[in-house]
Backbone as a chain_set.jsonl record, in Angstrom:
{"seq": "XXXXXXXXXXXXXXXXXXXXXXXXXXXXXXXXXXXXXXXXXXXXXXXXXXXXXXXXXXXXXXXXXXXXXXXXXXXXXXXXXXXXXXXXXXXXXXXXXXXXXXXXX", "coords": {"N": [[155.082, 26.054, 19.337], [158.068, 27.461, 17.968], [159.914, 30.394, 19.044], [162.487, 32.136, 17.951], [163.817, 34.641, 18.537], [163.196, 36.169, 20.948], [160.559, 36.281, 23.372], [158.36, 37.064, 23.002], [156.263, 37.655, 21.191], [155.353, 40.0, 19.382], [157.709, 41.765, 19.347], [160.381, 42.821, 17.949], [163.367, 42.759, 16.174], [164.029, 45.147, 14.566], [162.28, 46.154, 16.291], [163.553, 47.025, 18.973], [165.655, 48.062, 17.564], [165.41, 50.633, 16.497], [164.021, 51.619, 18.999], [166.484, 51.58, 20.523], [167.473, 54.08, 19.055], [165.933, 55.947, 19.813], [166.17, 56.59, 22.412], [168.434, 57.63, 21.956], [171.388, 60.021, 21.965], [170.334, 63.094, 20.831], [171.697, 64.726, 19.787], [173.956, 63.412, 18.788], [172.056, 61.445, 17.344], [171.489, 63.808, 15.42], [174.017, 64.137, 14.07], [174.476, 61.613, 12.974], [172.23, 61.466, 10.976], [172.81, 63.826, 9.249], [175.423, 62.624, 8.489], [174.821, 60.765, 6.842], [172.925, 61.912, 5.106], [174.764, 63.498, 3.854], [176.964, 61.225, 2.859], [174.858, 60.403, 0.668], [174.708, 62.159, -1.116], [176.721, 62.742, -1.922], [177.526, 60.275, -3.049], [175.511, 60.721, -5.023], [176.953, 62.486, -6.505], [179.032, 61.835, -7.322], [178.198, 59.745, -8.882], [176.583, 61.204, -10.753], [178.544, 62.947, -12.402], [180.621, 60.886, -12.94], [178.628, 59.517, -15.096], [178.157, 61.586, -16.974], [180.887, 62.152, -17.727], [180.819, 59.66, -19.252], [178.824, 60.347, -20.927], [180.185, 62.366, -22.58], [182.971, 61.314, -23.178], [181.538, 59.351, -25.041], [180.467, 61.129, -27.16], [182.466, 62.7, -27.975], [183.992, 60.302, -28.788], [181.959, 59.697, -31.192], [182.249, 62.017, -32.864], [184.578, 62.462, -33.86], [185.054, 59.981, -35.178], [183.01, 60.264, -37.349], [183.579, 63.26, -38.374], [185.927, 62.852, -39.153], [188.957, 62.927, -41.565], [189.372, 61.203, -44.304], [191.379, 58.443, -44.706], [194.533, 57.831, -46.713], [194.918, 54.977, -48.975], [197.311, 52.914, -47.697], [199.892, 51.739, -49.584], [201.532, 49.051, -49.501], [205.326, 47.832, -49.695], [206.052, 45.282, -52.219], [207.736, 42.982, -50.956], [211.211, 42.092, -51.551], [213.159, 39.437, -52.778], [216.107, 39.07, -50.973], [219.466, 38.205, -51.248], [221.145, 35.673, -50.261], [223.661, 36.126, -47.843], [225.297, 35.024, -46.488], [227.205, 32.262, -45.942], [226.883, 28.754, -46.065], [228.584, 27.298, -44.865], [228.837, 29.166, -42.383], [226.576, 29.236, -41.643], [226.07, 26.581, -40.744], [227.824, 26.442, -38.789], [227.294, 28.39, -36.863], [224.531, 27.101, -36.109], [225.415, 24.67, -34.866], [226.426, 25.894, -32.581], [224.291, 26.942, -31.294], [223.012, 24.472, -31.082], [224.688, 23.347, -29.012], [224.301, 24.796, -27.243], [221.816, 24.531, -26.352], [221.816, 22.256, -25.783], [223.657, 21.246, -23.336], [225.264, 18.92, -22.875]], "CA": [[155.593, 27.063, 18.439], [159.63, 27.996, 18.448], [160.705, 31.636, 19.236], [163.626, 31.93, 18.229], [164.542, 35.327, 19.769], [162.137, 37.012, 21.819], [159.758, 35.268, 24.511], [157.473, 38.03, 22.938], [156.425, 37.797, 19.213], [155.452, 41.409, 18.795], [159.064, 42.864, 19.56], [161.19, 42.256, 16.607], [164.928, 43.122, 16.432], [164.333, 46.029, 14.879], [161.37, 47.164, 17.505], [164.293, 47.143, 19.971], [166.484, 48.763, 17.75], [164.732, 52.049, 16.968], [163.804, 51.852, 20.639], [167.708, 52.229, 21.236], [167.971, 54.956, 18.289], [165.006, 56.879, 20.135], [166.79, 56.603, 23.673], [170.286, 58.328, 21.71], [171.929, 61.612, 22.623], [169.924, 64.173, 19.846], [172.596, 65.437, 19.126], [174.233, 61.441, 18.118], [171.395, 61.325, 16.655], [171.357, 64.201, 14.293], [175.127, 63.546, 13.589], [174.504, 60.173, 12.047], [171.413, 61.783, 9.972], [174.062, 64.619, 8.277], [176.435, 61.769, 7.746], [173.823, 59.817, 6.072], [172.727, 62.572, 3.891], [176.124, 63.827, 3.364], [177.256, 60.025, 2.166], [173.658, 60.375, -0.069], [174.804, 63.337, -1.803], [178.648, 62.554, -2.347], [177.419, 59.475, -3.872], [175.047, 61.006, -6.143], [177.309, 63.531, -7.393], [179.631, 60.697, -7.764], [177.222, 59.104, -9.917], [176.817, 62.043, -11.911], [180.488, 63.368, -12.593], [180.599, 59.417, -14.219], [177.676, 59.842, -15.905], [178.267, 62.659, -17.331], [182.228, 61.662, -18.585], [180.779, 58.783, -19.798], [178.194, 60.726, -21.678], [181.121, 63.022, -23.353], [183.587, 60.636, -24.251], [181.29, 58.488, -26.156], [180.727, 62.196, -28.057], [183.822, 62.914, -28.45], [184.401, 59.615, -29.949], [181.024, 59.936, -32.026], [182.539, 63.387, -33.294], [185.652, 61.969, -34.229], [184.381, 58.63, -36.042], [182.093, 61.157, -38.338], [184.237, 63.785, -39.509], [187.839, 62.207, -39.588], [189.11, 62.68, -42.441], [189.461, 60.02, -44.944], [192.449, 57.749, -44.724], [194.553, 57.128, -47.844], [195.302, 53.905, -49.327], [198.962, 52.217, -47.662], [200.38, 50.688, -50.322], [202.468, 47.493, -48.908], [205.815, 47.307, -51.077], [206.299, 43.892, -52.231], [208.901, 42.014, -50.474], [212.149, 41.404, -52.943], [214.286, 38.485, -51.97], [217.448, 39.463, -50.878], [220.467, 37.563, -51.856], [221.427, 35.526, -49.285], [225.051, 36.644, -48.04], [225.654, 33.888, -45.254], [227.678, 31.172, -46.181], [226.408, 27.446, -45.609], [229.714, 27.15, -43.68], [228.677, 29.906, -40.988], [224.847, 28.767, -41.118], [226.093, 25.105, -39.836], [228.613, 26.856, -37.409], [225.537, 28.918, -35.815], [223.601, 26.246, -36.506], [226.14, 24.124, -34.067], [226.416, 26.611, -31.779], [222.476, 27.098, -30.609], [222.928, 23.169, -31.158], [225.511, 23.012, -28.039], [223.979, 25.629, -26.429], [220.869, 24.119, -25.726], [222.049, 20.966, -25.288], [225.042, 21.175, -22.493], [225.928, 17.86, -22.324]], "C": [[156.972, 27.507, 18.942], [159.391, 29.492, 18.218], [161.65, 31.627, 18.922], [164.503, 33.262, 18.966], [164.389, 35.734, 20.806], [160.87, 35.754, 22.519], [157.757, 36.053, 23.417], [156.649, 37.956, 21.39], [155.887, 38.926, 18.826], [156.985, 42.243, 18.95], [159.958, 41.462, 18.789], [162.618, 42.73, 16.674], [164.584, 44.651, 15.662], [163.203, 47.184, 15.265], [162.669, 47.692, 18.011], [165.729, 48.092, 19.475], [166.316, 50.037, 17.087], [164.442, 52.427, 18.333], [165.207, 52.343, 21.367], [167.98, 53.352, 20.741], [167.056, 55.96, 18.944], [165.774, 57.443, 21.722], [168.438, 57.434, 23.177], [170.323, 59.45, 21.805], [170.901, 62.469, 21.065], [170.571, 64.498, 19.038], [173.439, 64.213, 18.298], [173.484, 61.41, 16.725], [171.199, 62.178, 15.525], [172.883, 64.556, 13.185], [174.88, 62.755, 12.796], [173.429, 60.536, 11.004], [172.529, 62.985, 8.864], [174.696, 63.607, 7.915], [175.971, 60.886, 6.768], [173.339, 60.491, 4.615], [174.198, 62.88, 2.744], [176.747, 62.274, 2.054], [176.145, 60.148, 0.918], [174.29, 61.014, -1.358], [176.16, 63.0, -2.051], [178.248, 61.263, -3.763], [176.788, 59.431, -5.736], [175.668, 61.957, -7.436], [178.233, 62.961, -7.921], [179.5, 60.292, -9.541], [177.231, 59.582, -11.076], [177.652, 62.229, -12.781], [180.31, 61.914, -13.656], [179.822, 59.227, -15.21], [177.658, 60.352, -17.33], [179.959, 62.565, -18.203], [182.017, 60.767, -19.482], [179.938, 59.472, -21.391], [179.591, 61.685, -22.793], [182.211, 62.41, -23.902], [183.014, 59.779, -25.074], [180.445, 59.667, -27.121], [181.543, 62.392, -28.728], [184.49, 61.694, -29.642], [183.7, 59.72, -31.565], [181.404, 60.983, -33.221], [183.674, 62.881, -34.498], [185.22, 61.045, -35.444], [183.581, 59.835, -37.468], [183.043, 62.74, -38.804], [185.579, 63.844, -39.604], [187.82, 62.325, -41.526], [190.143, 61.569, -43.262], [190.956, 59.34, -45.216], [192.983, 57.349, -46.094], [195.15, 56.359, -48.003], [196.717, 53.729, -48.846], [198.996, 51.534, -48.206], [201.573, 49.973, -49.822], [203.631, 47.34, -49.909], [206.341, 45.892, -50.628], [207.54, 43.539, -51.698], [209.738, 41.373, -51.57], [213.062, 40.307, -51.877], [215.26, 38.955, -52.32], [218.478, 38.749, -50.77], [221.129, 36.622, -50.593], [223.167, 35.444, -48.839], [225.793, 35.763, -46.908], [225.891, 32.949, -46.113], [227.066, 30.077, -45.689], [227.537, 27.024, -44.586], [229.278, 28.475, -42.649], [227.229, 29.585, -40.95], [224.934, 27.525, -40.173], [226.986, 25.546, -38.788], [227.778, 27.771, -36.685], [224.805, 27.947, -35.29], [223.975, 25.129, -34.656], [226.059, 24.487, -32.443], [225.303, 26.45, -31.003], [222.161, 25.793, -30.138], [223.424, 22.906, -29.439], [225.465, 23.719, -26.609], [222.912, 24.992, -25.479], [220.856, 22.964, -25.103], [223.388, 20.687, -24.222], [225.77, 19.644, -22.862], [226.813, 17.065, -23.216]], "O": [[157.126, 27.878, 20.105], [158.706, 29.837, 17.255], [162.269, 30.893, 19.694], [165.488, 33.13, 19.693], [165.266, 35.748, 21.669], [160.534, 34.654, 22.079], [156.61, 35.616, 23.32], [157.085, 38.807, 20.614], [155.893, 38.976, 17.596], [157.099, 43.403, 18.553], [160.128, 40.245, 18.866], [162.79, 43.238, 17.781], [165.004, 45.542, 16.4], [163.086, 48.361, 14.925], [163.006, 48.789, 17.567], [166.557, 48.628, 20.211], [167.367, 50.674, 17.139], [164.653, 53.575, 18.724], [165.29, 53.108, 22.328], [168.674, 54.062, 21.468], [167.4, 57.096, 18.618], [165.849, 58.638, 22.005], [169.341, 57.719, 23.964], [169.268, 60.08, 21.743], [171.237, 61.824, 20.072], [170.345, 64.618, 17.834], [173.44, 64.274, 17.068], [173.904, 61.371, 15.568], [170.762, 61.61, 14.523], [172.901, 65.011, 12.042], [175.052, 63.124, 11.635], [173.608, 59.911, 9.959], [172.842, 62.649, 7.722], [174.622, 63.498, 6.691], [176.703, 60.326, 5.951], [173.322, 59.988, 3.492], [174.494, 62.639, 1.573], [176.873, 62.345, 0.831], [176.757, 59.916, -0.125], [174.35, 60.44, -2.446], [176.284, 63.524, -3.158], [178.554, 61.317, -4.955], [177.07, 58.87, -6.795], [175.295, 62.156, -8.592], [178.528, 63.355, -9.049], [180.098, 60.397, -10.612], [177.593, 59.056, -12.128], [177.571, 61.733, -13.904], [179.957, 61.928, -14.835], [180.28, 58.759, -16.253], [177.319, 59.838, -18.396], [180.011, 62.99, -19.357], [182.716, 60.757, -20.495], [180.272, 59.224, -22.549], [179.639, 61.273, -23.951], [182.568, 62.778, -25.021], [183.748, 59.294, -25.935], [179.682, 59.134, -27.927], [181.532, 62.319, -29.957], [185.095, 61.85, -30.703], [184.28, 59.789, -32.649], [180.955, 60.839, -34.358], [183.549, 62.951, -35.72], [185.086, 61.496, -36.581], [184.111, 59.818, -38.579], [182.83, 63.067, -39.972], [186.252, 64.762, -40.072], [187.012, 61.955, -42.378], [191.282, 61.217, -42.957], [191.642, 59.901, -46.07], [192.251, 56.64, -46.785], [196.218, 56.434, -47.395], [197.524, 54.369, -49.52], [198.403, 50.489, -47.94], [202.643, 50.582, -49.82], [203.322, 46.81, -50.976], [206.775, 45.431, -49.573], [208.498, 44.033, -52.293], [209.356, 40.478, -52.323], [213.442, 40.39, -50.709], [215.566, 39.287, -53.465], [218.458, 38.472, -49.57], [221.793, 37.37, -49.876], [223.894, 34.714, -49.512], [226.954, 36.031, -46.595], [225.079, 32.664, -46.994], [226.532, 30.354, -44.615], [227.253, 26.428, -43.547], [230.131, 28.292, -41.781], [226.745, 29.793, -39.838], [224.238, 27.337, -39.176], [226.867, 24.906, -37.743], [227.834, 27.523, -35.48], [224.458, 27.931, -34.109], [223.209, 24.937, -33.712], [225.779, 23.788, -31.469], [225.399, 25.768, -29.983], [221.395, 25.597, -29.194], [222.644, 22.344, -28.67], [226.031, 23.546, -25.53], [222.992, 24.905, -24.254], [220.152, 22.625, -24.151], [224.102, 19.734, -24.534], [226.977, 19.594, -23.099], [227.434, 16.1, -22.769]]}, "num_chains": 1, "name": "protein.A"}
């Protein structure tokens, strides 16, 4: 049969490491329990606070959505063609241009 840590197979890693947390200063020791709670309680109120925003803006939107009042019709005006005031002689000299531009060579 392999062991792989202990010679022992009742002492487990963490027999040995309550056994070190029992052997710690008291006072260590009731440090790291406040910080533990403390972290507990930050987290939960955390939790909440988000919770709780989350719960009110999807109100707020709810609120909104239900008594907005009613949007009226944008009428789109039709697009008139406008006369075109560019010469065919400055369309092919643009035209040229962008031509010589892009092309250096």
């Amino acid at each position: 049969m392999v062991r792989l840590f202990f010679s022992d197979p009742h002492v487990t890693y963490l027999h040995t490491y309550f056994q070190g947390l029992a052997g710690m200063n008291a006072d260590i020791q009731a440090l790291l329990l406040d910080a533990g709670l403390l972290l507990l309680v930050g987290m939960a109120v955390v939790f909440l606070f988000l919770s709780l925003l989350i719960g009110v803006v999807n109100l707020i939107s709810w609120l909104c959505s239900r008594f907005a009042e009613p949007q009226p019709a944008v009428v789109t005006p039709k697009r008139t063609q406008v006369p075109a005031s560019v010469s065919a002689a400055e369309v092919a000299a643009i035209s040229a241009a962008i031509h010589q531009y892009r092309n250096p060579s």
